[in-house]
C-alpha positions in Angstrom: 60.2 101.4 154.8 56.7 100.7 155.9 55.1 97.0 155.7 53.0 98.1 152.8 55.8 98.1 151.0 57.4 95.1 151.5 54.2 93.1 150.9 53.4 94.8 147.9 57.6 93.9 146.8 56.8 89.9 148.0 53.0 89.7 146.4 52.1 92.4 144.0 48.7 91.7 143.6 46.3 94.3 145.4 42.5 94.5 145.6 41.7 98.5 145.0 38.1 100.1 145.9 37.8 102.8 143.2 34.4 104.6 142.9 32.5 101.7 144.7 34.1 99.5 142.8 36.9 96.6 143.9 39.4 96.3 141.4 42.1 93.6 141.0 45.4 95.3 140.6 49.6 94.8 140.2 52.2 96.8 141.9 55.1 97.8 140.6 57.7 100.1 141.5 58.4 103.4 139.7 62.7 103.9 138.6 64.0 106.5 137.1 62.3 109.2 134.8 59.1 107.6 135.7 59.7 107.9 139.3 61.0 111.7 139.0 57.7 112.1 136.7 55.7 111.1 139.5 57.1 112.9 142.4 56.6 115.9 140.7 53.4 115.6 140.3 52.9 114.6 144.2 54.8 117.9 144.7 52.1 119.9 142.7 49.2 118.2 144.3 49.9 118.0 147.7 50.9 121.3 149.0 53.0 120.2 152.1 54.8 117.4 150.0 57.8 119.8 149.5 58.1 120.1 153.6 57.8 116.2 153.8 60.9 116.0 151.3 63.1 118.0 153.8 61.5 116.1 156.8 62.9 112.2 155.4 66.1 113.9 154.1 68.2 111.6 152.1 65.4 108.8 152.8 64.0 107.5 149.4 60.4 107.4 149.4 59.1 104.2 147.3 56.1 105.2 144.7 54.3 102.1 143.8 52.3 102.2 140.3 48.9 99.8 140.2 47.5 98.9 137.0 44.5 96.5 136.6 45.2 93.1 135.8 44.4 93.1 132.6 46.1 96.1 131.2 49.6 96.2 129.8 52.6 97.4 131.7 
């Protein structure tokens, strides 16, 4: 797994620059239907992300979820 990754996991408070604009966020990990929910929709916008799926084989790639600090998870 990349270091991303693992600091996010230790500290998941990230600062996020969105449209010129720093935003305060928290990480979390997508499980589940949530996760499935999201690859899918990596799958449909990034046109080689089926041919990185065979590339990591059996390798489960982590999809972290930020949300601003002050909305609800």
């Amino acid at each position: 797994m990349p270091s991303w990754y693992y600091n996010l996991r230790a500290n998941p408070q990230a600062s996020v620059l969105l449209e010129g604009k720093e935003r305060i966020c928290r990480a979390r990990e997508a499980r589940g239907e949530e996760y499935d929910h999201y690859w899918k929709l990596a799958e449909a916008t990034y046109l080689d992300m089926h041919q990185y799926r065979q590339r990591v084989g059996d390798r489960r790639i982590p999809i972290m979820i930020l949300s601003e600090e002050n909305d609800k998870f």
